[in-house]
C-alpha positions as CSV (number, residue, x, y, z in Angstrom):
1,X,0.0,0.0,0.0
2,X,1.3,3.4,-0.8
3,X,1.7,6.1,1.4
4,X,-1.1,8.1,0.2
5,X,-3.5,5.1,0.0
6,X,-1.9,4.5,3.9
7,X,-2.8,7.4,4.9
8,X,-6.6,7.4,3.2
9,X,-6.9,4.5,5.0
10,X,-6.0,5.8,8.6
11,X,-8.5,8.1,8.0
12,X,-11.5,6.2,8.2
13,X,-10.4,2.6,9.9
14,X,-9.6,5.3,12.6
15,X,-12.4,7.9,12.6
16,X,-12.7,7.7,16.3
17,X,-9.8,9.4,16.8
18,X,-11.5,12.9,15.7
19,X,-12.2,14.6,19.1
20,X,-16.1,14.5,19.3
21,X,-17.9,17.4,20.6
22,X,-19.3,17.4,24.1
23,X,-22.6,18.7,23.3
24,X,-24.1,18.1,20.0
25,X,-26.2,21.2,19.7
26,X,-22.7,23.3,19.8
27,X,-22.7,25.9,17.0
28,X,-19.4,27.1,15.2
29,X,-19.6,30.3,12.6
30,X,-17.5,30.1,10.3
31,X,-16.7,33.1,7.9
32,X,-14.3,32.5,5.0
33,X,-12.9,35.8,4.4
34,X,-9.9,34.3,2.5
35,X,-10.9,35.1,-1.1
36,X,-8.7,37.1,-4.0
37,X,-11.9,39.0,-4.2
38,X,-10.6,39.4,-8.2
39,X,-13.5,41.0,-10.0
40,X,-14.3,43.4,-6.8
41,X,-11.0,44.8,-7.1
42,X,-10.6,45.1,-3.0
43,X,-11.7,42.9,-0.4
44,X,-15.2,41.9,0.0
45,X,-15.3,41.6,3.5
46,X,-14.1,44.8,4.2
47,X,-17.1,46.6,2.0
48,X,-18.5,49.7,3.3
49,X,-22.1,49.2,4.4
50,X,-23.4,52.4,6.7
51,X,-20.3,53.1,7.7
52,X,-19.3,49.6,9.1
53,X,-17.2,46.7,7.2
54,X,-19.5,44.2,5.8
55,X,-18.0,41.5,7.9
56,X,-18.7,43.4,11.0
57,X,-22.7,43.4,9.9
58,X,-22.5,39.8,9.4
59,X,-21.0,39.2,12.8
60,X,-23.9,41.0,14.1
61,X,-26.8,39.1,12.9
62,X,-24.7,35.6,13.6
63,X,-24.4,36.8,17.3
64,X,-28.2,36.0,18.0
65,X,-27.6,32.4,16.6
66,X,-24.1,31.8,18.3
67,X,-21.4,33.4,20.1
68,X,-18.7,31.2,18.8
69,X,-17.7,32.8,15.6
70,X,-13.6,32.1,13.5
71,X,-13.1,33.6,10.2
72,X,-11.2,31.6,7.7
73,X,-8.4,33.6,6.5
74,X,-4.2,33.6,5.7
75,X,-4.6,37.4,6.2
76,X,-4.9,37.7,10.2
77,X,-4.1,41.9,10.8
78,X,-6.9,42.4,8.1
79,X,-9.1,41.6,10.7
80,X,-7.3,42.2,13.6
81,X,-9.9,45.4,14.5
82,X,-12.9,42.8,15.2
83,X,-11.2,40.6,18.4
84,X,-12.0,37.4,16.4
85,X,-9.8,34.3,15.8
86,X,-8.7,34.2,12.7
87,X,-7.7,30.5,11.4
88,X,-5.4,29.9,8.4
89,X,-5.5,26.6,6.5
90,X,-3.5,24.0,6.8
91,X,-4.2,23.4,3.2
92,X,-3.0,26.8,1.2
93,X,-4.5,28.2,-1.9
94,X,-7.1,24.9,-1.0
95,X,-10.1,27.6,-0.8
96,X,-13.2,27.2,0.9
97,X,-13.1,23.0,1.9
98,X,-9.3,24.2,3.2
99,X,-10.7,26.6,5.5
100,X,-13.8,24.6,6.7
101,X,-11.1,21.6,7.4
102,X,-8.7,24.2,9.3
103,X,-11.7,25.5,11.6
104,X,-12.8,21.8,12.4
105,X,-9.1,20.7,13.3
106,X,-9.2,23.9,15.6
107,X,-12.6,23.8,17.6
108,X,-14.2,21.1,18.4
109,X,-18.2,21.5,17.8
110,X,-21.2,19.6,16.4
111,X,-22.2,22.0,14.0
112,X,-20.3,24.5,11.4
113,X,-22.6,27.2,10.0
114,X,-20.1,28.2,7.0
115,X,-20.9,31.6,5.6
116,X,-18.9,33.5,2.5
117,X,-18.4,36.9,3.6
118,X,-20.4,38.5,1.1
119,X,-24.0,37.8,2.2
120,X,-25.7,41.2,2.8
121,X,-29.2,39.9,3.2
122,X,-28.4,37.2,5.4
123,X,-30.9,36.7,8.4
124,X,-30.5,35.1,11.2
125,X,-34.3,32.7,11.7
126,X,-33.0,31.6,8.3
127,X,-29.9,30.5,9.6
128,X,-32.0,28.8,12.9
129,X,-34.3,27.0,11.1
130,X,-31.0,25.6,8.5
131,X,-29.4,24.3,11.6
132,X,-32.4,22.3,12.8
133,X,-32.9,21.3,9.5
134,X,-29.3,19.7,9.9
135,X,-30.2,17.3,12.4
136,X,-29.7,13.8,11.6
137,X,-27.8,15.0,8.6
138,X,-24.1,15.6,7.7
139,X,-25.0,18.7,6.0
140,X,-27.7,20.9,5.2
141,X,-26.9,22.8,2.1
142,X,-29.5,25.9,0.3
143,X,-30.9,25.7,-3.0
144,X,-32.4,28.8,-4.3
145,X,-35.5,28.3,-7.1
146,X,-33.4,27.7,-9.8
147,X,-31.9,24.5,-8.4
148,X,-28.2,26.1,-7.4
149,X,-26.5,25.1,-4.0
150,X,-24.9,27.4,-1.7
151,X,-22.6,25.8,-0.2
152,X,-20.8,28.7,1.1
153,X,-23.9,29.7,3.0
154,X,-24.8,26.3,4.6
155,X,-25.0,24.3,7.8
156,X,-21.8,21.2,8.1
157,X,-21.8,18.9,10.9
158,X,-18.3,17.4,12.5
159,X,-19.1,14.0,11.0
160,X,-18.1,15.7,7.5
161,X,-14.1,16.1,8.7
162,X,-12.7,12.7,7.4
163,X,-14.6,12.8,3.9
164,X,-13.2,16.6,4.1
165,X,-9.7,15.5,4.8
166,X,-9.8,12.3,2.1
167,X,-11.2,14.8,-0.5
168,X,-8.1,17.5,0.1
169,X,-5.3,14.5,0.6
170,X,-6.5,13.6,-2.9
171,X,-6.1,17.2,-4.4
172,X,-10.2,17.6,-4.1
173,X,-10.9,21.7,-3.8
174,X,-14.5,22.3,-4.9
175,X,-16.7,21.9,-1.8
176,X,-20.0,20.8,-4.3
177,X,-17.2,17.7,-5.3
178,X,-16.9,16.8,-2.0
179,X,-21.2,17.2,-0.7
180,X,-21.2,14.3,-3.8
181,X,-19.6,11.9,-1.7
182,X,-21.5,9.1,-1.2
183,X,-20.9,8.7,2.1
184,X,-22.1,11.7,3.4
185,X,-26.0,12.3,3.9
186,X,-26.4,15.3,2.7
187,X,-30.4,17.6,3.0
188,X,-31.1,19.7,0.4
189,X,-33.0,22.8,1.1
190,X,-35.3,24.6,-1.0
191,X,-36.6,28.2,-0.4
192,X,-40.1,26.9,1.0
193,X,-38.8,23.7,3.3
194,X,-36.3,26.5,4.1
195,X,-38.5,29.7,4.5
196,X,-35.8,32.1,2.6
197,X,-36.3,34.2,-0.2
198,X,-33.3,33.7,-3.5
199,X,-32.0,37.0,-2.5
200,X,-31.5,35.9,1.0
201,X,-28.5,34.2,-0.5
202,X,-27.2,37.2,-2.8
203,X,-23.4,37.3,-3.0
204,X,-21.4,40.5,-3.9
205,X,-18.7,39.9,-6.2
206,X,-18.5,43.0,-8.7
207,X,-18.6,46.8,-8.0
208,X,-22.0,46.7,-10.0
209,X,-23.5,43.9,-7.9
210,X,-23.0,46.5,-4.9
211,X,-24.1,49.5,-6.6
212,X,-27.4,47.2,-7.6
213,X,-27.8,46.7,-3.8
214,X,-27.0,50.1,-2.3
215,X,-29.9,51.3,-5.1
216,X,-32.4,49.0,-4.4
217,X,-32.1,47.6,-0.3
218,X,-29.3,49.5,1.5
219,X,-29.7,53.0,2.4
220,X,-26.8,55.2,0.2
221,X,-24.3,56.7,2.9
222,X,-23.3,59.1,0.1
223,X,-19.9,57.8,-0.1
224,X,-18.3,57.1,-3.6
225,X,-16.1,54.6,-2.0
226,X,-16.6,50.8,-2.1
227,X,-14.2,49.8,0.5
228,X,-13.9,50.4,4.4
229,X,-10.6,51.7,5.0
């Protein structure tokens, strides 16, 4: 047996020797702030929304589901100003499965509410009723009305770490590669099982998808800048 087949097999003849959480209603937020943020041209999580970084607004509403909250990033004096551990991967340039495996290796929790950090309509009875949608599941993953998966705004129990770590040993990146796993039971959630609206799940990834929202949701600060310095 080779060494990387060895080590695949560790993995799961030995699952046991992941910590287990003490209480399986434990909630870990996770925001993955670790993007290039390419076609914004700065970084997303530092958007200026009334005045306040768009990762701070986010923080806010996931207070009233959990007061455990990381952020997944290589970048730690970015975000230095909000007093939250910041986690790099131990898989670099892996992306968003890298920093979900980096925050499970860290904390020890039953559940991983994993959020990109470019969600400015995220609520938080939405992200309630996803986690007790999660229950008896290894996942519970969004699907807006036109049958795409948000996996980046989603619900991951601790169950998911070895299939997480098999799929990165093998040079797996995308995290809808990995849901596809057989082995992992996965629930789907639609808009009505999961009372959300589509836009609930809006990402911003160009200037023009943030002028679109400060037009039509946010109120205009008057500011012609798109970043928080």
């Amino acid at each position: 047996m080779g060494t990387a087949a060895a080590a695949l097999f560790l993995i799961f003849e030995r699952s046991l020797a992941y910590p287990l959480p003490v209480n399986e209603t434990d909630v870990c937020a996770v925001i993955l702030a670790g993007g290039q943020s390419s076609r914004m041209g700065c970084n997303k999580a530092l958007l200026d929304f009334g005045g306040r970084p768009l990762i701070h607004v986010l923080i806010e509403r996931i207070l009233s589901v959990t007061d455990h909250i990381v952020i997944s990033s290589n970048d730690a004096p970015h975000y230095r100003f909000l007093n939250i551990p910041v986690i790099p991967d131990q898989y670099k340039g892996r992306g968003p499965l890298a920093g979900l495996h980096a925050a499970m290796h860290r904390d020890i929790y039953a559940l991983y509410v994993v959020l990109a950090c470019d969600l400015p309509n995220l609520q938080a009875p939405f992200l309630k009723r996803l986690i007790s949608l999660a229950k008896g599941f290894d996942a519970a993953i969004p699907r807006t009305r036109d049958g795409l998966a948000h996996p980046l705004c989603a619900v991951y129990r601790r169950t998911c770490l070895p299939a997480i770590e098999k799929a990165l040993l093998e040079g797996e990146n995308k995290v809808m590669d990995f849901l596809l796993n057989k082995s992992l039971a996965v629930r789907w959630v639609d808009p009505d099982e999961g009372q959300f609206r589509d836009s609930d799940l809006a990402n911003i990834n160009t200037p023009e998808d943030l002028l679109r929202f400060r037009e039509g949701i946010f109120l205009k600060t008057g500011s012609s800048s798109i970043c928080s310095s």
